[in-house]
Biopython code that builds the backbone (N, CA, C, O; Angstrom):
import numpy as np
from Bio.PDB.StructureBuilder import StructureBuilder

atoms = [
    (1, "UNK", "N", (36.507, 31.065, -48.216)),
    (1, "UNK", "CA", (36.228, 31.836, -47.000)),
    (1, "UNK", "C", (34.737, 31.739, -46.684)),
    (1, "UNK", "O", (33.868, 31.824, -47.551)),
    (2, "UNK", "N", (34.488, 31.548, -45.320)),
    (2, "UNK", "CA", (32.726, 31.358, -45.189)),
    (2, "UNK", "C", (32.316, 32.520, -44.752)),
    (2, "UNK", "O", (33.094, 33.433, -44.475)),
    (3, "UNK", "N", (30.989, 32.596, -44.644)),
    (3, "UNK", "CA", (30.745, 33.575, -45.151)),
    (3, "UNK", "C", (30.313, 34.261, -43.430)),
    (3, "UNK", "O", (30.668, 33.492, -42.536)),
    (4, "UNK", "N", (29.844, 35.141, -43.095)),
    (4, "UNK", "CA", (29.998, 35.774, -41.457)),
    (4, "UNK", "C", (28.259, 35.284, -41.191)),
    (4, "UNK", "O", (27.960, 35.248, -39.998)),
    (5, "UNK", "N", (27.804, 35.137, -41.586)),
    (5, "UNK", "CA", (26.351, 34.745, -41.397)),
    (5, "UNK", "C", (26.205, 33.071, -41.294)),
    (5, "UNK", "O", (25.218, 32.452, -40.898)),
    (6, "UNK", "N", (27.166, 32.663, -41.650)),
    (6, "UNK", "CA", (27.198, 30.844, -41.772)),
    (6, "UNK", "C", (26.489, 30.491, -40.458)),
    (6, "UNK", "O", (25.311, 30.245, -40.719)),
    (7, "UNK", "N", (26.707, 30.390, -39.352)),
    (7, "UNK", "CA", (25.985, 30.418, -38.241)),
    (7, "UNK", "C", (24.422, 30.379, -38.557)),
    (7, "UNK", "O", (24.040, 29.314, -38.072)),
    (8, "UNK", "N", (23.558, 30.897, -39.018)),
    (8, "UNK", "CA", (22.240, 31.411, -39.036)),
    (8, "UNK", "C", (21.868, 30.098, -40.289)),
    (8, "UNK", "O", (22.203, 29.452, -41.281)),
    (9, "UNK", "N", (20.769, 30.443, -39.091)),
    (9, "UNK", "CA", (19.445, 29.653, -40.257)),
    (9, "UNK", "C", (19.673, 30.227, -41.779)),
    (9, "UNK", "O", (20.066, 31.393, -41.819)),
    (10, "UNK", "N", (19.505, 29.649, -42.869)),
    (10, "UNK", "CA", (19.697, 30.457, -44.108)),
    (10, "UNK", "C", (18.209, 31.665, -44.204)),
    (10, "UNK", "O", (18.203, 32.497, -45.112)),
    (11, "UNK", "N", (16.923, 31.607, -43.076)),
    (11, "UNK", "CA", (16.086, 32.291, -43.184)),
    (11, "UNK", "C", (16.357, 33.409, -43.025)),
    (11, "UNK", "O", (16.037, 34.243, -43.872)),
    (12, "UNK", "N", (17.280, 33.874, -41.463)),
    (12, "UNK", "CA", (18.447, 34.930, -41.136)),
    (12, "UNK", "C", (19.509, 35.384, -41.232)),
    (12, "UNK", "O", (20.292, 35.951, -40.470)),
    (13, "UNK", "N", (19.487, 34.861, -43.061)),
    (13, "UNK", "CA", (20.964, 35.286, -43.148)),
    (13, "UNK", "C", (20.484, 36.939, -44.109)),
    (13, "UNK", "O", (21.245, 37.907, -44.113)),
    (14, "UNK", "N", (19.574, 36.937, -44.596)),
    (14, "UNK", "CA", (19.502, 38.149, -44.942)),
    (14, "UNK", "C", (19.331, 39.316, -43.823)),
    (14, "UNK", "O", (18.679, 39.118, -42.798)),
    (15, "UNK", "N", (19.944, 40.490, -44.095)),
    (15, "UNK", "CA", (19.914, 41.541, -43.053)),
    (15, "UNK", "C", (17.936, 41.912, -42.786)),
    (15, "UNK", "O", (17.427, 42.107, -41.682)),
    (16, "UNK", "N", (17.098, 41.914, -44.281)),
    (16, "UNK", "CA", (16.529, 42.460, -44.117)),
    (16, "UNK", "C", (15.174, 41.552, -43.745)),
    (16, "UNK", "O", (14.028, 41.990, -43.642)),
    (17, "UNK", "N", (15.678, 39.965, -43.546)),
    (17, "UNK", "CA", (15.149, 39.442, -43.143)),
    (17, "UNK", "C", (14.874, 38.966, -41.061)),
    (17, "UNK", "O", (13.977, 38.559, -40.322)),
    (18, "UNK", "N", (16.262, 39.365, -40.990)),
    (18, "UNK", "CA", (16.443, 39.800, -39.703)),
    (18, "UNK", "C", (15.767, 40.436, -38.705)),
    (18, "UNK", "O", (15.316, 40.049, -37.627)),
    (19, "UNK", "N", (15.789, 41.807, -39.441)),
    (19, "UNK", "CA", (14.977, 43.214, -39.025)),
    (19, "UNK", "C", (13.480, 42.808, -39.357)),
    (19, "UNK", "O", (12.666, 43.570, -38.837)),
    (20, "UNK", "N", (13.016, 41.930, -39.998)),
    (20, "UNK", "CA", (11.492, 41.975, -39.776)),
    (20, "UNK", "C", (11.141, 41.319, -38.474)),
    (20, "UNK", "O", (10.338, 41.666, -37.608)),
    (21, "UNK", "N", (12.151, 40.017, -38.572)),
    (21, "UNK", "CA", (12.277, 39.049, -37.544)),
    (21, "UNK", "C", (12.404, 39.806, -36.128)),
    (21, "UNK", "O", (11.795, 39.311, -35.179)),
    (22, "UNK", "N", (12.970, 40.684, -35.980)),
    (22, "UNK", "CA", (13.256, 41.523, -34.553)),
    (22, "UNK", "C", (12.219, 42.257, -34.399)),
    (22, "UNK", "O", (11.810, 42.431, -33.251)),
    (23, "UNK", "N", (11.564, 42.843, -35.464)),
    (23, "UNK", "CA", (10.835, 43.823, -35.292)),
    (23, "UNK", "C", (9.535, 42.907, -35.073)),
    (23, "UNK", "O", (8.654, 43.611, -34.579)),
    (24, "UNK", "N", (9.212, 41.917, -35.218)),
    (24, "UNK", "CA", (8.175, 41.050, -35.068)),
    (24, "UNK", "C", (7.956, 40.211, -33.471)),
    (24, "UNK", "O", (6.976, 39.685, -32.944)),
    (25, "UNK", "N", (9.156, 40.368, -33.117)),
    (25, "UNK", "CA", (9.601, 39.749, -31.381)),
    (25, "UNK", "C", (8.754, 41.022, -30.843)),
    (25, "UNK", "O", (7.860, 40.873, -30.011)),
    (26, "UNK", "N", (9.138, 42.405, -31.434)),
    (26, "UNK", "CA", (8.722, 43.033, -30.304)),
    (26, "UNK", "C", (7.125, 43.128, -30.573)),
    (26, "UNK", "O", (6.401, 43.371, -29.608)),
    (27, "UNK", "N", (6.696, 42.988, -31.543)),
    (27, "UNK", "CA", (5.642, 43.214, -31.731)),
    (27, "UNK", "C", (4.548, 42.377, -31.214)),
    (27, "UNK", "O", (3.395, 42.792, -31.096)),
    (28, "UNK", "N", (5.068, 40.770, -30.799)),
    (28, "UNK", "CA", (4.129, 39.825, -30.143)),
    (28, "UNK", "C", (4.189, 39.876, -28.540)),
    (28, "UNK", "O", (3.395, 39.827, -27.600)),
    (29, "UNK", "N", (5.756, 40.018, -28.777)),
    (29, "UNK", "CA", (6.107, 40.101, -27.231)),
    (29, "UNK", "C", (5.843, 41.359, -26.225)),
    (29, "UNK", "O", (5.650, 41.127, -25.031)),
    (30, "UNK", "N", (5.837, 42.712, -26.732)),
    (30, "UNK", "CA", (5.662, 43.814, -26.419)),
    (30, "UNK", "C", (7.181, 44.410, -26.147)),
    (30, "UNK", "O", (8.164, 43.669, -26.113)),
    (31, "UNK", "N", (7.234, 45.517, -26.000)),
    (31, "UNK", "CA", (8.573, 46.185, -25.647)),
    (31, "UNK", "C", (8.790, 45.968, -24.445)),
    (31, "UNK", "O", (8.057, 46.000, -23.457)),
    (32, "UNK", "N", (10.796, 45.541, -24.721)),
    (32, "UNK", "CA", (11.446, 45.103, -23.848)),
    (32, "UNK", "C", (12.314, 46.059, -23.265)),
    (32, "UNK", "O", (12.195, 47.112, -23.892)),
    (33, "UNK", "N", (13.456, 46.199, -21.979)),
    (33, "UNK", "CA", (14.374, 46.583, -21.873)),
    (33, "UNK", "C", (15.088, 47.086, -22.985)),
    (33, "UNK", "O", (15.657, 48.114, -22.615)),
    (34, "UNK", "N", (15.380, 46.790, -24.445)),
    (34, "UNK", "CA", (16.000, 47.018, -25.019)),
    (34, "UNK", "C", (15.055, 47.423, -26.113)),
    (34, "UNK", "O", (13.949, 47.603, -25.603)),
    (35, "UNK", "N", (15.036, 47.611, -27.232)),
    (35, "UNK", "CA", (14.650, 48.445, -28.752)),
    (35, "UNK", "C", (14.777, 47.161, -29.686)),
    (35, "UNK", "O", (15.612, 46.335, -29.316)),
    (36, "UNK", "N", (14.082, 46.889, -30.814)),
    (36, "UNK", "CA", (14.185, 45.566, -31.649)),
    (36, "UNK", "C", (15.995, 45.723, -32.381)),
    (36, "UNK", "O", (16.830, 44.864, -32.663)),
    (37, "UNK", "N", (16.006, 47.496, -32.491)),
    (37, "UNK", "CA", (17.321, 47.148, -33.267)),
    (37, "UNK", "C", (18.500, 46.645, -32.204)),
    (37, "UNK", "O", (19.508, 46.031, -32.555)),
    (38, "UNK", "N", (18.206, 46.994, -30.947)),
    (38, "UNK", "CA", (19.490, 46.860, -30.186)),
    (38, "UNK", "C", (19.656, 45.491, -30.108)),
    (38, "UNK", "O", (20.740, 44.907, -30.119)),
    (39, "UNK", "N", (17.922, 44.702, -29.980)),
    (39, "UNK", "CA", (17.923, 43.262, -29.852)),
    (39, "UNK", "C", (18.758, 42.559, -30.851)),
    (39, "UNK", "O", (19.348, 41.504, -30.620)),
    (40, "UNK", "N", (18.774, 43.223, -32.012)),
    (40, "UNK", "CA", (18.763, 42.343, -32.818)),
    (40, "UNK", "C", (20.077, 42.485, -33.171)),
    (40, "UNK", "O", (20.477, 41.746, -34.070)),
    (41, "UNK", "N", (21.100, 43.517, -32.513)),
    (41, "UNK", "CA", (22.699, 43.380, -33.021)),
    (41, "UNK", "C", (23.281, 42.511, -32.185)),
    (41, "UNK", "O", (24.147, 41.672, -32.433)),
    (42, "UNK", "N", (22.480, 42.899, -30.679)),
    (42, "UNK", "CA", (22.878, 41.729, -29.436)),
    (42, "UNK", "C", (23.393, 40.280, -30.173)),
    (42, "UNK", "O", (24.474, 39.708, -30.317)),
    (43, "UNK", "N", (21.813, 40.000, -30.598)),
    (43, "UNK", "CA", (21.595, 38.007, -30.844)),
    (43, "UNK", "C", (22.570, 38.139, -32.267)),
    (43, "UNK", "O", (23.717, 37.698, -32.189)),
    (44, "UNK", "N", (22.143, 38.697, -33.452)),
    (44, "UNK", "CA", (23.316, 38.360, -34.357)),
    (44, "UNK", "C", (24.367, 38.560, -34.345)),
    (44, "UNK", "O", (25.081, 37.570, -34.508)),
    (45, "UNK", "N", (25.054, 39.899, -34.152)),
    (45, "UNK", "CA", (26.719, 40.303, -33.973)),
    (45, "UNK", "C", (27.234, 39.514, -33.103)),
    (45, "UNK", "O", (28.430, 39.254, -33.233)),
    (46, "UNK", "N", (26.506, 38.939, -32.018)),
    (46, "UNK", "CA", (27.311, 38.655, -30.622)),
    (46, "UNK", "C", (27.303, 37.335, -30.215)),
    (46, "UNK", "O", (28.203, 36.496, -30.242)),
    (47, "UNK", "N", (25.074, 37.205, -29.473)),
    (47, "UNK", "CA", (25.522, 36.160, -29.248)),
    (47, "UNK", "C", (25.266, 34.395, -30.097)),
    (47, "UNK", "O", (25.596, 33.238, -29.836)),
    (48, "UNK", "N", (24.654, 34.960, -30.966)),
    (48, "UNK", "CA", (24.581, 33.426, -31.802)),
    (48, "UNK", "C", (26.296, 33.365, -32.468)),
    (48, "UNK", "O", (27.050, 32.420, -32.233)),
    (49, "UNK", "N", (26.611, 34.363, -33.171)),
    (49, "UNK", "CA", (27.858, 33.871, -33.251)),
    (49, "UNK", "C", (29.019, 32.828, -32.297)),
    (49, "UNK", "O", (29.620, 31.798, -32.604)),
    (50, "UNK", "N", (28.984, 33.655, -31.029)),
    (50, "UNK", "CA", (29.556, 33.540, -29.868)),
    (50, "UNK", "C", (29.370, 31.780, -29.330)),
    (50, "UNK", "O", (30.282, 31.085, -28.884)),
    (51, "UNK", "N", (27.810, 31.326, -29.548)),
    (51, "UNK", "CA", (27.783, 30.533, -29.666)),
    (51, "UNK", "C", (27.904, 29.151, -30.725)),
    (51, "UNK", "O", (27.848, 27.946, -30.479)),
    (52, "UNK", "N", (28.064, 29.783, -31.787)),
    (52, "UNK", "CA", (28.079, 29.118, -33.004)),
    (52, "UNK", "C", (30.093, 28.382, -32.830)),
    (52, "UNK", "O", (30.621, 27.318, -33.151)),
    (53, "UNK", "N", (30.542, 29.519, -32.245)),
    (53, "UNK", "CA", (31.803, 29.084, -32.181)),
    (53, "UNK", "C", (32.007, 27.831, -31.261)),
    (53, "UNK", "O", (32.982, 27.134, -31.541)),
    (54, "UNK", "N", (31.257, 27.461, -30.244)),
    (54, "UNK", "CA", (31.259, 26.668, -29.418)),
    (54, "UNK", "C", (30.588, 25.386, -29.580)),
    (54, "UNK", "O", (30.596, 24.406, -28.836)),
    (55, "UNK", "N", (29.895, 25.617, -30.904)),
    (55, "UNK", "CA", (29.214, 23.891, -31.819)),
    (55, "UNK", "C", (28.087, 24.202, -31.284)),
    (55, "UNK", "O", (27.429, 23.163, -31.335)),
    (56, "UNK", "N", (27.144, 25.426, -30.548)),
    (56, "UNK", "CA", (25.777, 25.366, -30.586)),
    (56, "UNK", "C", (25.166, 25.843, -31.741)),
    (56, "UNK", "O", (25.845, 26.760, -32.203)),
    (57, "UNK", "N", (23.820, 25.531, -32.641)),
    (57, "UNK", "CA", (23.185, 25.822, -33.436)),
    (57, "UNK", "C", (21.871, 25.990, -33.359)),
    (57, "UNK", "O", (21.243, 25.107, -32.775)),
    (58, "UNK", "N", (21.229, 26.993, -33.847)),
    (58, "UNK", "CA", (19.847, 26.917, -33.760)),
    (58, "UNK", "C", (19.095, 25.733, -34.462)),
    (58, "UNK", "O", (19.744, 25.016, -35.223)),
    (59, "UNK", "N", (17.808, 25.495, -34.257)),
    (59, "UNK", "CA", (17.301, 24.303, -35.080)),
    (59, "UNK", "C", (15.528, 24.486, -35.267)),
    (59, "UNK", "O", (14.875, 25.217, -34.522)),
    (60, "UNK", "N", (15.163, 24.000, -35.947)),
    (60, "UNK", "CA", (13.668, 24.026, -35.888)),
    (60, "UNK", "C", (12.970, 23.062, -35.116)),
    (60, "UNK", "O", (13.516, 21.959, -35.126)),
    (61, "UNK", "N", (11.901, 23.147, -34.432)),
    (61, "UNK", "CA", (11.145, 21.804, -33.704)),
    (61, "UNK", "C", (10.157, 22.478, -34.697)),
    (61, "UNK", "O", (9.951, 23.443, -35.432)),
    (62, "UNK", "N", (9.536, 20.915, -34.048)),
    (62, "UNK", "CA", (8.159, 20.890, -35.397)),
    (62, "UNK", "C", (6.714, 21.803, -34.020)),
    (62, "UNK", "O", (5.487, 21.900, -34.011)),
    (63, "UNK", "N", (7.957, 22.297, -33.016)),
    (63, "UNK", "CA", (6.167, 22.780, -32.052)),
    (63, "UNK", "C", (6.109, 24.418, -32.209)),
    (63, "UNK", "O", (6.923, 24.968, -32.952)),
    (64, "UNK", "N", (5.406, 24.965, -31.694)),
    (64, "UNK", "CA", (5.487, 26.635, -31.766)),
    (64, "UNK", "C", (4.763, 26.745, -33.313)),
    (64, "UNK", "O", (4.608, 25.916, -34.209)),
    (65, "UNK", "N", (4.382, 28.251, -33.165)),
    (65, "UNK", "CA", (3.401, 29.069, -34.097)),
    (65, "UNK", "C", (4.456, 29.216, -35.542)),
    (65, "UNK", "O", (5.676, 29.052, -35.533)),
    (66, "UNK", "N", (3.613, 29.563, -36.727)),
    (66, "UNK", "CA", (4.726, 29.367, -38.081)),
    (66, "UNK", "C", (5.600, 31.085, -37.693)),
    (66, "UNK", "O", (5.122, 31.980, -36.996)),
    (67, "UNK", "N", (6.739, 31.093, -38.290)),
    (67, "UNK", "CA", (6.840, 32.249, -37.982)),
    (67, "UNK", "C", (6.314, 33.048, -39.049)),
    (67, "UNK", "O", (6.067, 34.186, -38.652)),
    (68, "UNK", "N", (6.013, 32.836, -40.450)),
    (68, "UNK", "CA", (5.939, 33.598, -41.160)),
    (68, "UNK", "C", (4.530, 34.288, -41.127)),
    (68, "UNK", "O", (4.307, 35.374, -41.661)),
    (69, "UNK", "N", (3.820, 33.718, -40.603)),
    (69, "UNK", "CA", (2.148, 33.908, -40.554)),
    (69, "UNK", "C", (2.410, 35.018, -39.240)),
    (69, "UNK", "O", (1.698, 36.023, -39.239)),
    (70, "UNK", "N", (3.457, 34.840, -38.088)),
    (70, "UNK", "CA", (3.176, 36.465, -37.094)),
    (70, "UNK", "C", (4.314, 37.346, -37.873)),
    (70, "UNK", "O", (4.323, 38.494, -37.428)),
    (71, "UNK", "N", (5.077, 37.178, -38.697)),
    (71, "UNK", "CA", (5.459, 38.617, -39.537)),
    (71, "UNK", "C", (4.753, 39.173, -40.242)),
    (71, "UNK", "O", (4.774, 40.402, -40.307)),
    (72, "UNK", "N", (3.847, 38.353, -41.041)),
    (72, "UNK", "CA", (3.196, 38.739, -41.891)),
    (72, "UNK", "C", (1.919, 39.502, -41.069)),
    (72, "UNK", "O", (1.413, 40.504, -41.574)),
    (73, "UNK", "N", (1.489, 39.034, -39.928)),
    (73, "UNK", "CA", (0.187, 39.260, -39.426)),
    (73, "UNK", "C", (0.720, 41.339, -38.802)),
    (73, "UNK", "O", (-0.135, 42.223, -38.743)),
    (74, "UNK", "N", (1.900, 41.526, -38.531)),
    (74, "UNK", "CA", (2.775, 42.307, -37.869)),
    (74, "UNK", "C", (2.677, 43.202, -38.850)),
    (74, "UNK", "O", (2.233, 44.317, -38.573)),
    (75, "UNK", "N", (3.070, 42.891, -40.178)),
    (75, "UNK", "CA", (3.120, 43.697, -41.089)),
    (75, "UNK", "C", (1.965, 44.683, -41.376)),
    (75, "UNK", "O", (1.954, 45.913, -41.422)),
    (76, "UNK", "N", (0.741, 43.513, -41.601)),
    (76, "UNK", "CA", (-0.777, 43.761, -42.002)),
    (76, "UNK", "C", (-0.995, 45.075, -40.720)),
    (76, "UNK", "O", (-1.414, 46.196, -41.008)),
    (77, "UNK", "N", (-0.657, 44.695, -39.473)),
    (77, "UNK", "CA", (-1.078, 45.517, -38.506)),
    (77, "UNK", "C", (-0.342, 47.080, -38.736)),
    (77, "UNK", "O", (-1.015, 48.106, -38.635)),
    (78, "UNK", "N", (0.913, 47.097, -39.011)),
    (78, "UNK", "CA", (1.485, 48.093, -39.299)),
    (78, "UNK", "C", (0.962, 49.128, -40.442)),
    (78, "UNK", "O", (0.872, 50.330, -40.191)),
    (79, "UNK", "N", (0.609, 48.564, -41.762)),
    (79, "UNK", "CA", (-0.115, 49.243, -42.919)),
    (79, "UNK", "C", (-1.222, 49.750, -42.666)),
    (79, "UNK", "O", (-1.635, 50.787, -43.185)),
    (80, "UNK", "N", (-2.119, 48.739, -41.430)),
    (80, "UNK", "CA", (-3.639, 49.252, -41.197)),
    (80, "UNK", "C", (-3.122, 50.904, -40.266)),
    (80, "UNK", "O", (-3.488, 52.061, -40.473)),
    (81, "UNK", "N", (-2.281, 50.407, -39.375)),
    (81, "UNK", "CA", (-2.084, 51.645, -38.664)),
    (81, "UNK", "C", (-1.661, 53.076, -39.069)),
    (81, "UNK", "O", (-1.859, 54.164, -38.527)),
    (82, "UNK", "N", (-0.695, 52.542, -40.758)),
    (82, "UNK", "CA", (0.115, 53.813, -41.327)),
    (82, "UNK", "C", (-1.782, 54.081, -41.983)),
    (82, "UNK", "O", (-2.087, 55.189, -41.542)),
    (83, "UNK", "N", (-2.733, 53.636, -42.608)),
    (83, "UNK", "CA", (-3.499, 53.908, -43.494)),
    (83, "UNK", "C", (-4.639, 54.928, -42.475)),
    (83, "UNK", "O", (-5.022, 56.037, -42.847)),
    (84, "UNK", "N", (-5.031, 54.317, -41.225)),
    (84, "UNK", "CA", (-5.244, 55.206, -40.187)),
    (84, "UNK", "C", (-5.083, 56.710, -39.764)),
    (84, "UNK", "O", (-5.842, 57.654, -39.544)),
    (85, "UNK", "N", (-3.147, 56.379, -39.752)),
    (85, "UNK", "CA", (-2.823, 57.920, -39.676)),
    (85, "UNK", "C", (-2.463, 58.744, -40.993)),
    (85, "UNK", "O", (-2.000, 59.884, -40.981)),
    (86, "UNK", "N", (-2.803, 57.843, -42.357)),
    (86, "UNK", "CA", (-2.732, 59.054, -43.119)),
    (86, "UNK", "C", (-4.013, 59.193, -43.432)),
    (86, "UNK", "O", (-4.137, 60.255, -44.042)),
    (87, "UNK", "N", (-5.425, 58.429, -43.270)),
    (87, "UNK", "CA", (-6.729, 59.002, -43.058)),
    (87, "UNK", "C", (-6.680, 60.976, -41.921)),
    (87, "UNK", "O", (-7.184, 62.077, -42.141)),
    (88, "UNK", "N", (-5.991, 60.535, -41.050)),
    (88, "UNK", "CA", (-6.596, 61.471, -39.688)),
    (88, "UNK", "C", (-5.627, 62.799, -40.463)),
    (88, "UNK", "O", (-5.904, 63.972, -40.213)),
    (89, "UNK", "N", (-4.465, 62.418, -41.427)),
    (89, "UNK", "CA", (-3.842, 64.008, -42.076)),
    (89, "UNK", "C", (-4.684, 64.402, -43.223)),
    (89, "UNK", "O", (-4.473, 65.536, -43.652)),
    (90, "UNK", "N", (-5.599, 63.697, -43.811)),
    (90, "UNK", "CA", (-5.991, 64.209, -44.439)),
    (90, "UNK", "C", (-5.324, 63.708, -45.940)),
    (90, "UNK", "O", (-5.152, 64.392, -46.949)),
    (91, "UNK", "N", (-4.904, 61.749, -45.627)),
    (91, "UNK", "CA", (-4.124, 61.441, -46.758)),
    (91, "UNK", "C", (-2.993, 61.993, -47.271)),
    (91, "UNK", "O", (-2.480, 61.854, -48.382)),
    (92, "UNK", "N", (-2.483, 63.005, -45.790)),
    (92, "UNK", "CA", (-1.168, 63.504, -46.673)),
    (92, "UNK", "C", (0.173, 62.764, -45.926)),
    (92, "UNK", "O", (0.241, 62.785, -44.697)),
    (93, "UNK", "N", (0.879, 62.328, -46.468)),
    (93, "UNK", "CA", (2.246, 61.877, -45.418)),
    (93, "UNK", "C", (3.568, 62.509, -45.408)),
    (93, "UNK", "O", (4.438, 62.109, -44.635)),
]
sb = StructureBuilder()
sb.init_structure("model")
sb.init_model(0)
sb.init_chain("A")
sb.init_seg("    ")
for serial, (resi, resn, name, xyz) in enumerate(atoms, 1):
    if name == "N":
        sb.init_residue(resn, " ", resi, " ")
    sb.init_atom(name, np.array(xyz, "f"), 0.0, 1.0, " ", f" {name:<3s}", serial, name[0])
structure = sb.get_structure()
């Protein structure tokens, strides 16, 4: 039996690799119509599957930014910001 993620890059087959991945769209792109989580049940539950059934696949080109260097850069921004607001409580969270 294959497995429900077969479709996906093996980078997105983890859930929690996903959710960084979504949460990183919104973070370059800015907020959209929708929320990263809503984005992100859209494209996996729906429509990459949807298309996967039809012989389309995602693929890598060798052009565009690495992705791992804007998750990671996303991340860094997020910690500076949590370290920020637990400076302004008084280090308490």
């Amino acid at each position: 039996m294959s497995d429900h993620n077969d479709h996906l890059p093996k980078f997105m087959r983890d859930f929690h690799d996903q959710k960084e991945l979504f949460k990183t769209i919104e973070f370059v792109l800015g907020p959209g119509n929708v929320s990263w989580v809503e984005g992100h049940i859209y494209v996996i539950d729906r429509f990459l599957k949807f298309m996967a059934m039809h012989g389309y696949t995602l693929r890598k080109t060798r052009q565009g930014r690495d992705l791992k260097c804007a998750i990671a850069e996303r991340r860094k921004v997020e910690v500076e910001d949590f370290l920020k607001a637990s400076k302004r409580h008084g280090g308490r969270t």
